[in-house]
PDB file of N, H, CA, C and O in Angstrom:
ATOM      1  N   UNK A   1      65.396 -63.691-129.734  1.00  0.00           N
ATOM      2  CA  UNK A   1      64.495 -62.553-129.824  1.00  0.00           C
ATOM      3  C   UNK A   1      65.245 -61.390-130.466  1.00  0.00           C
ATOM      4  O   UNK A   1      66.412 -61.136-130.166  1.00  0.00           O
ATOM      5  N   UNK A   2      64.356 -60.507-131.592  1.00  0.00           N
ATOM      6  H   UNK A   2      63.408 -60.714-131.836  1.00  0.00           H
ATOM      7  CA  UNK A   2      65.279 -59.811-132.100  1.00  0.00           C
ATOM      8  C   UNK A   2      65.112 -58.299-131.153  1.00  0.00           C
ATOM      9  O   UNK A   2      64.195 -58.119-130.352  1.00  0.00           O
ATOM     10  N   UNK A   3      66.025 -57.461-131.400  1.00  0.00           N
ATOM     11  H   UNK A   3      66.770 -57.608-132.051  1.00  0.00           H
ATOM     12  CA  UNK A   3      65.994 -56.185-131.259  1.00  0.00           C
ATOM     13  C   UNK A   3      64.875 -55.334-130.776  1.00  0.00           C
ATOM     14  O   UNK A   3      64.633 -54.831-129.679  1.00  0.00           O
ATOM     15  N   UNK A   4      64.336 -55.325-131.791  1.00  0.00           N
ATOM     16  H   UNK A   4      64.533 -55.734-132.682  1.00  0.00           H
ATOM     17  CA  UNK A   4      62.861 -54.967-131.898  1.00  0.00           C
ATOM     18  C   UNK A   4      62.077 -55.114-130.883  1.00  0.00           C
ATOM     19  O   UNK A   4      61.710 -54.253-130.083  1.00  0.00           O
ATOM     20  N   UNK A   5      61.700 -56.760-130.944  1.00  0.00           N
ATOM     21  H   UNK A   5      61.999 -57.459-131.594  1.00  0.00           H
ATOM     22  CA  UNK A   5      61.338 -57.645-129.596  1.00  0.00           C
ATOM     23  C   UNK A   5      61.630 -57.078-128.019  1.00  0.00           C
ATOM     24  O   UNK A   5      60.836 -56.658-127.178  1.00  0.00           O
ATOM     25  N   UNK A   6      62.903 -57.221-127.982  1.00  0.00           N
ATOM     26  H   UNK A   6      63.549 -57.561-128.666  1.00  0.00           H
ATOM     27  CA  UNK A   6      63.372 -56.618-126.914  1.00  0.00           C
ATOM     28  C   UNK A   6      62.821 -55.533-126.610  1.00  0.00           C
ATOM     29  O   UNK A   6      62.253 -55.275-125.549  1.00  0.00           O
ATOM     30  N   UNK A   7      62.956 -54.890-127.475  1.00  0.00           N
ATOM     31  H   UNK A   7      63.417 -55.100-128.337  1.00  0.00           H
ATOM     32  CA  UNK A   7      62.837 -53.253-126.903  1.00  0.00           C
ATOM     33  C   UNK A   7      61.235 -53.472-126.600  1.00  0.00           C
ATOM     34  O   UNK A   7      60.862 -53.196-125.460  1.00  0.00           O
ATOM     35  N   UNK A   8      60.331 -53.920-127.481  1.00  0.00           N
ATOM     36  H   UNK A   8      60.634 -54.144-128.407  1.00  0.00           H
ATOM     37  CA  UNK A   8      58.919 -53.895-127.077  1.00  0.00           C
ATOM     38  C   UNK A   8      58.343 -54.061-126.005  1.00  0.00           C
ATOM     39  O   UNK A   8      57.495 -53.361-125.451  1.00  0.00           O
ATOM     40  N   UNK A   9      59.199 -55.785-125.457  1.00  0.00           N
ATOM     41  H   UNK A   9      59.888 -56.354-125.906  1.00  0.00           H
ATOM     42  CA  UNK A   9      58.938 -55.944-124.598  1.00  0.00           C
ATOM     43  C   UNK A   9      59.475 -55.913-122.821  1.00  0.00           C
ATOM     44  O   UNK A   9      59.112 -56.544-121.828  1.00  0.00           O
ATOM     45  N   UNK A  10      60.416 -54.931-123.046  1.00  0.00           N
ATOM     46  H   UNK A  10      60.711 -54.419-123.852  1.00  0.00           H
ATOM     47  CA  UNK A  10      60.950 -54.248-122.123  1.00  0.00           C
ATOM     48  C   UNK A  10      60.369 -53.035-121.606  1.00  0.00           C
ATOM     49  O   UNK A  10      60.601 -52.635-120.465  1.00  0.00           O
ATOM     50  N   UNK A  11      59.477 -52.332-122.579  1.00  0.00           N
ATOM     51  H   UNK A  11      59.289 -52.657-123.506  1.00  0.00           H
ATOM     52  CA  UNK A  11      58.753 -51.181-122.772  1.00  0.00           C
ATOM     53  C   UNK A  11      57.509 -51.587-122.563  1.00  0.00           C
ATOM     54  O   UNK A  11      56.695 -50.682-122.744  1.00  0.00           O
ATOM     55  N   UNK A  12      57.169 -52.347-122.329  1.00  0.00           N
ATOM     56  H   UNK A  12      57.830 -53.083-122.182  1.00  0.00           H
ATOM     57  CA  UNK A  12      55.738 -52.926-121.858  1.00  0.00           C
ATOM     58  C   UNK A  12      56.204 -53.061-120.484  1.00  0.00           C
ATOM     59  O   UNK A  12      55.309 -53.011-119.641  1.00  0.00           O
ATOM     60  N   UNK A  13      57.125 -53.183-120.158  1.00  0.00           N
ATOM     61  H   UNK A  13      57.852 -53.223-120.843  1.00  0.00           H
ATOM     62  CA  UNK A  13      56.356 -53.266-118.543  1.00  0.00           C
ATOM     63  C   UNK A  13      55.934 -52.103-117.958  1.00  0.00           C
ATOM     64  O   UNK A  13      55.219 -52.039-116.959  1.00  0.00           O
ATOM     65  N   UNK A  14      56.498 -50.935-118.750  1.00  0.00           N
ATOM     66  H   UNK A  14      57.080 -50.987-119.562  1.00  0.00           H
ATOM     67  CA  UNK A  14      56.035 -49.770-117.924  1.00  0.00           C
ATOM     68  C   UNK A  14      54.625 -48.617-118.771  1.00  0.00           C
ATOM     69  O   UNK A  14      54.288 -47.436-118.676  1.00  0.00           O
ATOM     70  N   UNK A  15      54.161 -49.870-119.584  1.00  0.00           N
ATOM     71  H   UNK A  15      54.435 -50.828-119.661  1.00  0.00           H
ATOM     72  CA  UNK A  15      52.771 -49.031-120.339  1.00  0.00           C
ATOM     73  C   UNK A  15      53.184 -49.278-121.880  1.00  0.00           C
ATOM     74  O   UNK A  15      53.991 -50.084-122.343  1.00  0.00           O
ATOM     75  N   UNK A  16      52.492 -48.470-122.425  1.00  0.00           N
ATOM     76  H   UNK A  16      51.836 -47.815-122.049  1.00  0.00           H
ATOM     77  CA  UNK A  16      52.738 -48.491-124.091  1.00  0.00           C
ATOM     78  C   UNK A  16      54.062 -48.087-124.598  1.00  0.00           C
ATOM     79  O   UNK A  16      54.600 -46.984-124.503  1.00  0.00           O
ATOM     80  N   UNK A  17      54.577 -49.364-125.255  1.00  0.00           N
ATOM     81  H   UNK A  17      54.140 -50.260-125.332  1.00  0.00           H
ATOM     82  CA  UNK A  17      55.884 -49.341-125.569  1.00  0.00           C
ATOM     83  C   UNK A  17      56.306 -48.046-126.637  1.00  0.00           C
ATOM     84  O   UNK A  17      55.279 -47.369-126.686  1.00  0.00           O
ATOM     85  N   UNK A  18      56.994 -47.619-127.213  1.00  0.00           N
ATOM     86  H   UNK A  18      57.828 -48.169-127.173  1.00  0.00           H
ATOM     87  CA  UNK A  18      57.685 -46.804-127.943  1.00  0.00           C
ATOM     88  C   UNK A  18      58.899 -46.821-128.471  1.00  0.00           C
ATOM     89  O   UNK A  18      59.948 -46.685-127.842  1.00  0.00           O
ATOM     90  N   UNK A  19      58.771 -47.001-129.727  1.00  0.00           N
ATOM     91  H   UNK A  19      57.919 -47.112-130.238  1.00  0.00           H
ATOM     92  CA  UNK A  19      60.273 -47.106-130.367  1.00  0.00           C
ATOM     93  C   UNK A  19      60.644 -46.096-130.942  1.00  0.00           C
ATOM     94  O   UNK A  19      59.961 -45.401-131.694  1.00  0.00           O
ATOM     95  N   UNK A  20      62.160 -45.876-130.521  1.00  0.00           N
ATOM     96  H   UNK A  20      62.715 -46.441-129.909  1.00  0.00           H
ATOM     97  CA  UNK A  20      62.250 -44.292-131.437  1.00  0.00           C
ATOM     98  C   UNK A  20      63.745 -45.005-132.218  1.00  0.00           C
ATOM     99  O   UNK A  20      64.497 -45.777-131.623  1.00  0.00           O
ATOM    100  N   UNK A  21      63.954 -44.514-133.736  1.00  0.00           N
ATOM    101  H   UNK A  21      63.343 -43.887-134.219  1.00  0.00           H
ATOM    102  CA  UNK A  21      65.139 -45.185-134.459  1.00  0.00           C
ATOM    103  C   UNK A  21      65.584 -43.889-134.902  1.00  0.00           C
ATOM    104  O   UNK A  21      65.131 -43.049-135.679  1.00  0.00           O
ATOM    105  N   UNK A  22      66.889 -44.004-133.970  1.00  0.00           N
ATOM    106  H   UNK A  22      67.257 -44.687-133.339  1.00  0.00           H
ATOM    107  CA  UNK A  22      68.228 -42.974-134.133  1.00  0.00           C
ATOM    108  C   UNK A  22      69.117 -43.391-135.236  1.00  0.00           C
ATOM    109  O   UNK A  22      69.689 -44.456-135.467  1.00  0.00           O
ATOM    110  N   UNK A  23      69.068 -42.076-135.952  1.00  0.00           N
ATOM    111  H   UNK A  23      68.603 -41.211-135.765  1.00  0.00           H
ATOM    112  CA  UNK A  23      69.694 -42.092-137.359  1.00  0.00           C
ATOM    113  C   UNK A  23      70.933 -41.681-136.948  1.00  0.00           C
ATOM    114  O   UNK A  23      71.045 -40.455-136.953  1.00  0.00           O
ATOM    115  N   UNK A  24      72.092 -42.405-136.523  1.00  0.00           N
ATOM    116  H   UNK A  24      72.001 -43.401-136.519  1.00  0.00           H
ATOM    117  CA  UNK A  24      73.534 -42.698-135.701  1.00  0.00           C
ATOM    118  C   UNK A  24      74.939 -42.272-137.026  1.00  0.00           C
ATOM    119  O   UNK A  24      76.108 -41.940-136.826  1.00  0.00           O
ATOM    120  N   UNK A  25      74.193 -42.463-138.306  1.00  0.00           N
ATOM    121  H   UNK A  25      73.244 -42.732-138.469  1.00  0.00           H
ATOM    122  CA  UNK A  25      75.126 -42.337-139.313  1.00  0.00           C
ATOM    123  C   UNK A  25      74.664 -41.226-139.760  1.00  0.00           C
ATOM    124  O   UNK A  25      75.635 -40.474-139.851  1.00  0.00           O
ATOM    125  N   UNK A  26      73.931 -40.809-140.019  1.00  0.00           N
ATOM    126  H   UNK A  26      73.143 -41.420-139.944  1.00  0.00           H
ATOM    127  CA  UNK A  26      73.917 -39.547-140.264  1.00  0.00           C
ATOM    128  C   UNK A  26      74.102 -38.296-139.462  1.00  0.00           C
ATOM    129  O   UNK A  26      74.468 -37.148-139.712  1.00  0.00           O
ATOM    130  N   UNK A  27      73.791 -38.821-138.620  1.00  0.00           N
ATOM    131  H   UNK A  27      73.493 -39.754-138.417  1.00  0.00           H
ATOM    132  CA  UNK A  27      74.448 -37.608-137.101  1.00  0.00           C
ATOM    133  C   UNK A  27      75.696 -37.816-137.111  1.00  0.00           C
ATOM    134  O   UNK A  27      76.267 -36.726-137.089  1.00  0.00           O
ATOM    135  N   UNK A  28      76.569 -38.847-137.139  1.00  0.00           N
ATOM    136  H   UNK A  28      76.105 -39.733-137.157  1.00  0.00           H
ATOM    137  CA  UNK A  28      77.791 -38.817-137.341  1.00  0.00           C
ATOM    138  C   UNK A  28      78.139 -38.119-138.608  1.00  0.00           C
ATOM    139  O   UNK A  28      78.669 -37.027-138.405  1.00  0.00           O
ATOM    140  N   UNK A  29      77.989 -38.443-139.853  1.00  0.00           N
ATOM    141  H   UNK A  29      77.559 -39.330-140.018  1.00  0.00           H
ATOM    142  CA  UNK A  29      78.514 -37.874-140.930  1.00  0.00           C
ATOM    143  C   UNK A  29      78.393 -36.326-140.997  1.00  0.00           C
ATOM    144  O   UNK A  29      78.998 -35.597-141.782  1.00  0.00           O
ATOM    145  N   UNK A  30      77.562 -35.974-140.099  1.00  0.00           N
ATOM    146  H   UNK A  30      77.071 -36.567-139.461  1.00  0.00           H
ATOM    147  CA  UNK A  30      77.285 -34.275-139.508  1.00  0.00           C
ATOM    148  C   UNK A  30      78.063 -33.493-138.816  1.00  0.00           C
ATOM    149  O   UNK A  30      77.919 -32.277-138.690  1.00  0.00           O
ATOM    150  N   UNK A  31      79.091 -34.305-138.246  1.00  0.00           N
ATOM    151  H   UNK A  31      79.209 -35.293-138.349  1.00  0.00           H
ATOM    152  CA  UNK A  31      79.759 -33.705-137.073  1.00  0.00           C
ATOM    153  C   UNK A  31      79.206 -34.423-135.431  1.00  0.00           C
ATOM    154  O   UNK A  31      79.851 -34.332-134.386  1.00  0.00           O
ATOM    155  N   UNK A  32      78.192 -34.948-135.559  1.00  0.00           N
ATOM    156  H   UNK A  32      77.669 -35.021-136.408  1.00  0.00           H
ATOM    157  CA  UNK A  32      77.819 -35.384-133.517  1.00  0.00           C
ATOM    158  C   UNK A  32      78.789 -36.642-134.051  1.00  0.00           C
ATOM    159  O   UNK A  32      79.064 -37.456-134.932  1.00  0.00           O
ATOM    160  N   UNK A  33      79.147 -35.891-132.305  1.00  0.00           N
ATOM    161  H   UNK A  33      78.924 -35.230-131.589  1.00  0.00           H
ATOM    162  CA  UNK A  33      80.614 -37.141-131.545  1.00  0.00           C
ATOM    163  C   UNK A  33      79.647 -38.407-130.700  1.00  0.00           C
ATOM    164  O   UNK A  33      78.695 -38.337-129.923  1.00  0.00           O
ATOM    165  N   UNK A  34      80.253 -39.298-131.157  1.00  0.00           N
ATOM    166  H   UNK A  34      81.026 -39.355-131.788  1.00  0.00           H
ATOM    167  CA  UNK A  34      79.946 -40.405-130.137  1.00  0.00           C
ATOM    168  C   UNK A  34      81.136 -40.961-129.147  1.00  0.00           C
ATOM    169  O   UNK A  34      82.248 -40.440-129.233  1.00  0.00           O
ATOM    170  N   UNK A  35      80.976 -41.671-128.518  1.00  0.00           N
ATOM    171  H   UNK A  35      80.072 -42.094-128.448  1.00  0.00           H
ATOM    172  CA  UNK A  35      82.113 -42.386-128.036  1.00  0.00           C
ATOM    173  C   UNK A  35      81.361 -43.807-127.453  1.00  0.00           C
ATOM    174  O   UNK A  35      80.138 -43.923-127.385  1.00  0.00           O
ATOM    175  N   UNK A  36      82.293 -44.819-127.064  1.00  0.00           N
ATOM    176  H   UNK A  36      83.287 -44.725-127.119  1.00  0.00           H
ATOM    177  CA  UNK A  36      81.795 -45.921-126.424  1.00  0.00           C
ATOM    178  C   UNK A  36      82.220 -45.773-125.106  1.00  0.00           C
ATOM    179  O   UNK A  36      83.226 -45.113-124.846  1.00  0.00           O
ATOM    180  N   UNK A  37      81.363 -46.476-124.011  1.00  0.00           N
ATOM    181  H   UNK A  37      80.545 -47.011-124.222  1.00  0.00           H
ATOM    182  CA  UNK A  37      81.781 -46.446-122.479  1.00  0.00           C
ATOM    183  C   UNK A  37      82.016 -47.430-122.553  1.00  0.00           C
ATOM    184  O   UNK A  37      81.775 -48.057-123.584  1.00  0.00           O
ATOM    185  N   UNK A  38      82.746 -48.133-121.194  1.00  0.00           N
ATOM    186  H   UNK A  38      82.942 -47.624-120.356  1.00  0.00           H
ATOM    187  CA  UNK A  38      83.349 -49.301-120.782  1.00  0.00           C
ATOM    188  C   UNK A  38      82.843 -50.687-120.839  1.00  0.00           C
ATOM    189  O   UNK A  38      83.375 -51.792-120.739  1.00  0.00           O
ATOM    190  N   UNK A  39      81.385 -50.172-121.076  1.00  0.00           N
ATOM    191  H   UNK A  39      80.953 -49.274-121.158  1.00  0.00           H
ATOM    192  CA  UNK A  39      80.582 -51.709-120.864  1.00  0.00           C
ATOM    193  C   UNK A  39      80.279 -52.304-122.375  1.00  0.00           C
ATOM    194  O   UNK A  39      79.958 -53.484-122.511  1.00  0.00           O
ATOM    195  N   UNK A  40      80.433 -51.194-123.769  1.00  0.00           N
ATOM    196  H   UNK A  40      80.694 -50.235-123.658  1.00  0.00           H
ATOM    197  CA  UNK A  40      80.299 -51.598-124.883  1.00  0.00           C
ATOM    198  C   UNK A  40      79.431 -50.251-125.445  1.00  0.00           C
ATOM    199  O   UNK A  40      79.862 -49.709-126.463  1.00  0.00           O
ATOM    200  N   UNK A  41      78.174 -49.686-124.776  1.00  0.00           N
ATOM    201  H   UNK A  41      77.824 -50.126-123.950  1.00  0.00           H
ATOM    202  CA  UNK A  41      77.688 -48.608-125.400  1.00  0.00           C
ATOM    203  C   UNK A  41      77.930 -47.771-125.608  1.00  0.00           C
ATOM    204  O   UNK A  41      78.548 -46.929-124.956  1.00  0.00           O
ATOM    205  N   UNK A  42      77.325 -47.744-127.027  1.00  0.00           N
ATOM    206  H   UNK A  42      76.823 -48.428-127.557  1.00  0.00           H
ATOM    207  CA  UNK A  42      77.639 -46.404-127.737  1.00  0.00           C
ATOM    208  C   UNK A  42      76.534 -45.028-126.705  1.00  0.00           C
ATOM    209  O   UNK A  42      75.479 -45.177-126.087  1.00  0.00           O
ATOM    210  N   UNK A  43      77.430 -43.747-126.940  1.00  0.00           N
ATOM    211  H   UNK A  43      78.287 -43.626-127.442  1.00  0.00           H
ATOM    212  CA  UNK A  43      76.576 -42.668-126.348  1.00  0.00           C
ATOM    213  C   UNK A  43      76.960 -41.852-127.279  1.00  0.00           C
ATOM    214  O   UNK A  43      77.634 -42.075-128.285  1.00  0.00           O
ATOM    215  N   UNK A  44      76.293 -40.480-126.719  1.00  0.00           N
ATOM    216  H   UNK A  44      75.746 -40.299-125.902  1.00  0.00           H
ATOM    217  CA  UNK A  44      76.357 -39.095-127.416  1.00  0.00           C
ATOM    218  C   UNK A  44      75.930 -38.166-126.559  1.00  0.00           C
ATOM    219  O   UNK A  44      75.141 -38.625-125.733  1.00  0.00           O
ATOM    220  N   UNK A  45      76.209 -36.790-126.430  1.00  0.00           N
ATOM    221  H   UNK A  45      76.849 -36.418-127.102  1.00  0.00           H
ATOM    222  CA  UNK A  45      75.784 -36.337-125.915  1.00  0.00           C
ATOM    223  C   UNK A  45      74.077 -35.691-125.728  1.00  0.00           C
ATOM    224  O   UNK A  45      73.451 -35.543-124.679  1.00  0.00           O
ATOM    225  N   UNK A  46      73.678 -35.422-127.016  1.00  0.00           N
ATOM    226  H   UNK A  46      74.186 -35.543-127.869  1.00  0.00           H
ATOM    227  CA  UNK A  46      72.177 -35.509-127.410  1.00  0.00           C
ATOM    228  C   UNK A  46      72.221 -35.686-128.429  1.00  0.00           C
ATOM    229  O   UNK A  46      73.128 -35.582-129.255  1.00  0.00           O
ATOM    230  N   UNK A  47      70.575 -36.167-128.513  1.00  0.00           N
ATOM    231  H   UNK A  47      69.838 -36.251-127.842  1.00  0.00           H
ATOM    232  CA  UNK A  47      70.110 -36.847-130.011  1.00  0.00           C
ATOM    233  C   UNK A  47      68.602 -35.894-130.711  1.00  0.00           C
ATOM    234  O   UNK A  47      67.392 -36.058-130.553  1.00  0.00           O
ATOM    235  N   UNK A  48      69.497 -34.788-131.590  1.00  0.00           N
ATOM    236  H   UNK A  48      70.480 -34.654-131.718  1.00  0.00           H
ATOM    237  CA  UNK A  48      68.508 -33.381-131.799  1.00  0.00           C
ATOM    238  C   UNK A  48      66.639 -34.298-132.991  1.00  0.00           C
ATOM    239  O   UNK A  48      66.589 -35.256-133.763  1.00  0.00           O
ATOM    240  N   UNK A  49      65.938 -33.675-132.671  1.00  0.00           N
ATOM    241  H   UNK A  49      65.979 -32.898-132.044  1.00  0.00           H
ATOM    242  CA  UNK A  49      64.718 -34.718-132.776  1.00  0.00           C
ATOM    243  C   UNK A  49      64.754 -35.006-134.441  1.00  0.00           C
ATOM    244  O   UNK A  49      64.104 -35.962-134.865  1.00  0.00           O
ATOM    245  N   UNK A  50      65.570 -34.111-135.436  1.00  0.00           N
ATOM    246  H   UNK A  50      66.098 -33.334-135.092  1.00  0.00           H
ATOM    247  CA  UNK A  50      65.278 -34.459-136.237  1.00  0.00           C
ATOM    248  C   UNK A  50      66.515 -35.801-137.161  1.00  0.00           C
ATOM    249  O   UNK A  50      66.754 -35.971-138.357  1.00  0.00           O
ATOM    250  N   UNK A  51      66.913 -36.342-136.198  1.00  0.00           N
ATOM    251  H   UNK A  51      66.719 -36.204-135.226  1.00  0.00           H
ATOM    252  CA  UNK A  51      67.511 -37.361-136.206  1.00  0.00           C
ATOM    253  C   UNK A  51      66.552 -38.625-135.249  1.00  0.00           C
ATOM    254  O   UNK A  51      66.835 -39.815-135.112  1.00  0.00           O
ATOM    255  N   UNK A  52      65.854 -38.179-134.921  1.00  0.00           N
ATOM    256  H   UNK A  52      65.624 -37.212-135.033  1.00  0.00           H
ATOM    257  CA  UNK A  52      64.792 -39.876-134.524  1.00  0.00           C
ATOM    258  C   UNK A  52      63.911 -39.764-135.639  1.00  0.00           C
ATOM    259  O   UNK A  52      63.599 -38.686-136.146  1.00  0.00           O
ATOM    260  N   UNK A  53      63.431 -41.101-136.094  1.00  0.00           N
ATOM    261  H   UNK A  53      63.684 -41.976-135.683  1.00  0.00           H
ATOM    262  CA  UNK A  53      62.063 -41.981-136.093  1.00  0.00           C
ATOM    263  C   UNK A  53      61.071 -42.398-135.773  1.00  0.00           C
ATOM    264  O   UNK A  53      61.164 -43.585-136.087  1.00  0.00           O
ATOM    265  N   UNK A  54      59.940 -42.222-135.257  1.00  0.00           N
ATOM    266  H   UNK A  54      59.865 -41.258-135.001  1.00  0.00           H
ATOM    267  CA  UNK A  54      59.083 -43.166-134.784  1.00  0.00           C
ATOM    268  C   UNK A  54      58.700 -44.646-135.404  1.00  0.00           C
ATOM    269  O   UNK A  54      58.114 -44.822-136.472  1.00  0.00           O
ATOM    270  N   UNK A  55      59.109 -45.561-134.598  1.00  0.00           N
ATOM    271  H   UNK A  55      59.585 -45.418-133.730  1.00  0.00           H
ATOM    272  CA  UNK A  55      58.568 -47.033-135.655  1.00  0.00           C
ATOM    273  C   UNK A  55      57.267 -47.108-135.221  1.00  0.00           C
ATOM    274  O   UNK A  55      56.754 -46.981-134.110  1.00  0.00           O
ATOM    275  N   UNK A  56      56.844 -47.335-136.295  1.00  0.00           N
ATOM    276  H   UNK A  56      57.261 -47.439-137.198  1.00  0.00           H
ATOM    277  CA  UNK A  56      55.313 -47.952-136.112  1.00  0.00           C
ATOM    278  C   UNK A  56      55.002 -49.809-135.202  1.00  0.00           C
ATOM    279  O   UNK A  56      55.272 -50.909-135.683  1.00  0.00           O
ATOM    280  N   UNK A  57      54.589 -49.604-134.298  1.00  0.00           N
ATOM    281  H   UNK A  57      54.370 -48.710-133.907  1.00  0.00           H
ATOM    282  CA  UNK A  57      54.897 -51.278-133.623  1.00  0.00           C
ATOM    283  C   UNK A  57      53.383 -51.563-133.802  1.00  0.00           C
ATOM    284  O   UNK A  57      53.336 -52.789-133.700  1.00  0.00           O
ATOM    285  N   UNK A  58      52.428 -51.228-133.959  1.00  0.00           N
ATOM    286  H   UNK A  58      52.466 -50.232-134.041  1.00  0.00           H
ATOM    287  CA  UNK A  58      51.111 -51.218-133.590  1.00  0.00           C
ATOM    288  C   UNK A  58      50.870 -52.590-134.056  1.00  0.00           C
ATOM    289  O   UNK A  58      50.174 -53.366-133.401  1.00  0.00           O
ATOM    290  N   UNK A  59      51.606 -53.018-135.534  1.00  0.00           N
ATOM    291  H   UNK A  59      52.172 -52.387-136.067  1.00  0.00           H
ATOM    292  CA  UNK A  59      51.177 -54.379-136.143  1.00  0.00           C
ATOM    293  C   UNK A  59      52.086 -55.868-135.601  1.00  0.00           C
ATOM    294  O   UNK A  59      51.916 -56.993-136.070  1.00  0.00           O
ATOM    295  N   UNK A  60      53.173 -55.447-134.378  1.00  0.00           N
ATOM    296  H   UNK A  60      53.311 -54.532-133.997  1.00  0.00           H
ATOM    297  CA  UNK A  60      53.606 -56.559-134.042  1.00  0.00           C
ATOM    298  C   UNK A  60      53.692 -56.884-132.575  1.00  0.00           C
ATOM    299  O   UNK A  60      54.117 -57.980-132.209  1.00  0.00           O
TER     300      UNK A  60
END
């Protein structure tokens, strides 16, 4: 199952799913710090809105 998938259907259990796609390289090439925690994920401290996406899922 890809990515996508996942997220959809992880987001369905709690109502209408929502995907938001964080533009991670360009916030980086800006100056926002990331770091990784212990378990593998990446974080940041915030993600300012004009660095998300909305994906359109409606057709899958």
């Amino acid at each position: 199952m890809g990515r996508r998938r996942t997220a959809l259907a992880v987001g369905a259990r709690y109502g209408v799913p929502v995907i938001l796609e964080v533009h991670a390289r360009r916030m980086h090439r800006q100056g926002h710090a990331f770091f990784v925690a212990e378990n593998g994920v990446w974080l940041t401290d915030a993600v300012p809105a004009e660095y998300l996406e909305l994906i359109d899922t409606r057709a899958e």
